[in-house]
N, C-alpha and C positions, 0 to 999 in steps of 0.2 A: 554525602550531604547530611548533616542532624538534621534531622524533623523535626526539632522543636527550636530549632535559630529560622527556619527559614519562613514561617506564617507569621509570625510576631512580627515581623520586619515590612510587611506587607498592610499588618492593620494599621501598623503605626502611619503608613501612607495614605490612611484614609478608605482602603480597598477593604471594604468590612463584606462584601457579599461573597466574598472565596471560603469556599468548602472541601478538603481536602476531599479525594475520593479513594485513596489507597492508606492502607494502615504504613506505608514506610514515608509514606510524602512524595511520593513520583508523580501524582495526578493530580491536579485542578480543575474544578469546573467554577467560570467564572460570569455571573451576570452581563450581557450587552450592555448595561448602564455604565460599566468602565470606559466604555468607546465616548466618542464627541463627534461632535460636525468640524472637518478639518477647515472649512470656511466660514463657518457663522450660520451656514442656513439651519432652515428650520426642521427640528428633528422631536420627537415625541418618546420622551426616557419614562418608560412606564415597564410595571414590574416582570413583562412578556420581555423583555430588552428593550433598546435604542430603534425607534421605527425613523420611518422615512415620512414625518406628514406634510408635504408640498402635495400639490395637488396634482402635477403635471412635471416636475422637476427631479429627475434625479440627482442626488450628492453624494458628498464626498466624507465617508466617516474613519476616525484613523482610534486604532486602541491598541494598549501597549501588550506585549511580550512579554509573558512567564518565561524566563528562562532556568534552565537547571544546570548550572555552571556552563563545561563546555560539552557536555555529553552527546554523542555521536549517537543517540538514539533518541532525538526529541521528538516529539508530533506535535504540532500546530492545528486546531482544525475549527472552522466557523461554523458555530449551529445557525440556521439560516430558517426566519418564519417569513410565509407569502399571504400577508392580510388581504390581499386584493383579488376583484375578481376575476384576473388575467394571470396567466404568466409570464415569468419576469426571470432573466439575463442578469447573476450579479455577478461582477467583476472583484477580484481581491487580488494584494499585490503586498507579499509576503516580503518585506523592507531590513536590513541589516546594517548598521551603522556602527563608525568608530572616532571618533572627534570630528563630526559636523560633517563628514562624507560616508557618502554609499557606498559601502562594500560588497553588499549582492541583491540582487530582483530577482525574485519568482514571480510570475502571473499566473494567477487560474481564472476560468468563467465556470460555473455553474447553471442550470435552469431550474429552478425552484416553479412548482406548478401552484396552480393557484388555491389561495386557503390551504396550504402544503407546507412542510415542513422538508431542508433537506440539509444531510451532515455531510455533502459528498467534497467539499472545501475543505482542503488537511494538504499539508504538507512533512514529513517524514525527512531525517537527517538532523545533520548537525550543527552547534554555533561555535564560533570566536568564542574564549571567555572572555575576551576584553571589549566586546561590543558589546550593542542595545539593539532591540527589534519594536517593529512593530506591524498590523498591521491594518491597510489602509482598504476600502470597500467604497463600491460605488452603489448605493441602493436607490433603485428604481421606486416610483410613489407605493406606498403601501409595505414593503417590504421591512422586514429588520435583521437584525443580530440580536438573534434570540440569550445568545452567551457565547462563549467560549471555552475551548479544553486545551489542555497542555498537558504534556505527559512525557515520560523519560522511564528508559528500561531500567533505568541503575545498575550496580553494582559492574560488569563487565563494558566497557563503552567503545568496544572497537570496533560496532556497529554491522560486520557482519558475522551472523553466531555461528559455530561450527556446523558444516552438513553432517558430516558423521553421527552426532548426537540427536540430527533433527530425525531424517528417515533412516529408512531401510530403502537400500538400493544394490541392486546385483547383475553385473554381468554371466549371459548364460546364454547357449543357443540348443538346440532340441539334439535328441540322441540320435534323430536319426528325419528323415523325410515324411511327413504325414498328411494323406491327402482327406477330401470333403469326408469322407463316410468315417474318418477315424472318430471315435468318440474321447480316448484321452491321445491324450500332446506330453509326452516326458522330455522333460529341459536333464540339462549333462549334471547340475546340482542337484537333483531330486524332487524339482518342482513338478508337482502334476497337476495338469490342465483339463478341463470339459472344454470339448472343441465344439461348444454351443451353437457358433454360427457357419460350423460348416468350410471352413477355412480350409487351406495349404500353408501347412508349413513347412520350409525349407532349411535344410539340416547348414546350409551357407547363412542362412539370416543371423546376425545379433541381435539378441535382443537384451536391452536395457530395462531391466523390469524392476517397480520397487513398488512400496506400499506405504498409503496414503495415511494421513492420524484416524480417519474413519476406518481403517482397515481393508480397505478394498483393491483390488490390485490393477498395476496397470505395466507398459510394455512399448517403450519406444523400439521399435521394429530397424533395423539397419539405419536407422538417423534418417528416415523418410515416411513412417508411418506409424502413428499412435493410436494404442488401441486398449481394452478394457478387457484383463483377464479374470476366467473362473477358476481359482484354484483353486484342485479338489486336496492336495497336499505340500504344505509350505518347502522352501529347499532346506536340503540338510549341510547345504556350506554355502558362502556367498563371495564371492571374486567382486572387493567393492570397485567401485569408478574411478578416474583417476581425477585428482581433485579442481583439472580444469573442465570437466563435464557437467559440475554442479558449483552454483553462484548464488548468494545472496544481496540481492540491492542493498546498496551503502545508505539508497535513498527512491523515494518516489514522489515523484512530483505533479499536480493537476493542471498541466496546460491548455485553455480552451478545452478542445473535444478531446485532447489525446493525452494520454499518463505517461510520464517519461521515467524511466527506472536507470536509476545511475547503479554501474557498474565498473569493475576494472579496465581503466580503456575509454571511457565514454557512455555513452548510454542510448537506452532503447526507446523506441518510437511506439507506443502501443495507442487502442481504442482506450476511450477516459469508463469504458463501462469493463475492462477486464480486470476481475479479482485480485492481481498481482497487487501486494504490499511488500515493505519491507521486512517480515517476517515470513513471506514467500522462498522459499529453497528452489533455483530453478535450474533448468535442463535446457536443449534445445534439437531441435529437429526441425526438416527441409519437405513440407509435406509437398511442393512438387516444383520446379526447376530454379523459379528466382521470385519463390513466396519461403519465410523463415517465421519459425513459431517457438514460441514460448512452453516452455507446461509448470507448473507449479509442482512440485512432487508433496506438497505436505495437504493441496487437495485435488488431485488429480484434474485439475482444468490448466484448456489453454486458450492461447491468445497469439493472432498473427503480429507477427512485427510489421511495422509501418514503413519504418526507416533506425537504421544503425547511425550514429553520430561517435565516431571516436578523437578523444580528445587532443 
């Protein structure tokens, strides 16, 4: 996309408060006053954004979609202000359109605390280039839409980026059996371990071990146990994974309480408070009979699954 075809065409529409946030043009951030009341009620477009001023009523407010062609790494996300002295439940309902019909619904709820501010409203993934978006919010009395963001990765749009490039990940299992009192752990590559907490390990375990962008290491254990390694010396060869062991979401979505992470196949069920985005590179392991967890390998956190949904 040129940088300099794509704001001009926006001022022309009258949207003079958009600020680009990236030197290539992939980001906006855009005033709440673009939004409107999709009924006529009464709303208060002051320079914090579009508030909610009914005294007892909440409405219904709908604001259009930056789009950046069809690019498979967009983000949607609603900055959300809580004027009031309660907190307040706002509902949004991420809309995709193509000649006067609906072509797809996301819902999310958020809880915005009171006098609070919350960005946690985003949705991740891709559009149609031949539709139009928008989206639509229910704001409780006092509440508003502070603005909104939009953003797109550009240049590669296939939406999920290679693992190889992201981590470092190595299959390896110990040279030999090491019980509590050992102090180092030597893996078959040449990793050495401080056996800090006293552990057994078993010359039959695998372990999946890789390192995180903060550098810290870590060790899915036989696909049933995740754990946090000391290494006193990195390996000197690395046996990668094979490349259905690590996955990056195509997309994440905010459902009510829970974040759904599209994948190949369908998609995952998680809590709405686990770190997992689409920039997450992820793994999996069975911490114990019929519970399935996540881990992120670019920050060594995880998250249980809720429920699997394949398409």
């Amino acid at each position: 996309m040129n940088k300099n075809m794509f704001a001009p065409a926006l001022i022309t529409a009258g949207l003079l408060m958009i600020s680009p946030l990236s030197a290539n043009a992939v980001s906006y951030q855009v005033s709440g006053m673009m939004c409107d009341s999709s009924f006529g009620d009464d709303t208060n477009a002051r320079r914090s954004g579009l508030e909610n001023n009914m005294s007892s009523k909440s409405i219904w407010v709908s604001c259009p979609v930056i789009k950046f062609g069809s690019s498979e790494d967009s983000r949607v996300q609603v900055n959300l202000l809580n004027n009031s002295n309660r907190d307040a439940s706002v509902k949004c309902i991420l809309s995709e359109h193509y000649r006067g019909r609906s072509v797809s619904e996301s819902e999310g709820t958020v809880r915005v605390r009171r006098n609070g501010f919350s960005d946690d409203m985003f949705w991740e993934g891709g559009f149609d280039e031949k539709t139009h978006a928008n989206v639509i919010c229910k704001l409780p009395p006092g509440t508003a839409i502070e603005s909104l963001s939009f953003s797109s990765e550009g240049g590669n749009s296939s939406g999920a980026p290679a693992p190889s490039g992201k981590v470092r990940a190595c299959i390896t299992s110990t040279t030999s059996s090491f019980n509590s009192s050992s102090t180092t752990v030597t893996m078959k590559n040449g990793m050495q371990l401080n056996n800090y907490d006293g552990r057994y390990w078993y010359s039959s375990d695998s372990h999946f071990t890789f390192e995180t962008k903060d550098g810290a290491w870590y060790s899915i254990v036989d696909q049933d146990e995740f754990i946090r390694l000391d290494v006193t010396r990195e390996p000197d060869s690395c046996f990668e994974p094979e490349s259905d062991q690590i996955e990056s979401p195509s997309r994440v979505e905010v459902v009510g309480t829970n974040k759904r992470v599209y994948l190949n196949g369908g998609y995952l069920v998680v809590d709405d408070t686990c770190p997992v985005t689409k920039d997450s590179v992820l793994s999996y392991y069975n911490p114990s009979y019929n519970t399935s967890a996540i881990v992120d390998l670019n920050m060594g956190s995880e998250c249980n699954v809720r429920d699997v949904v394949e398409n």
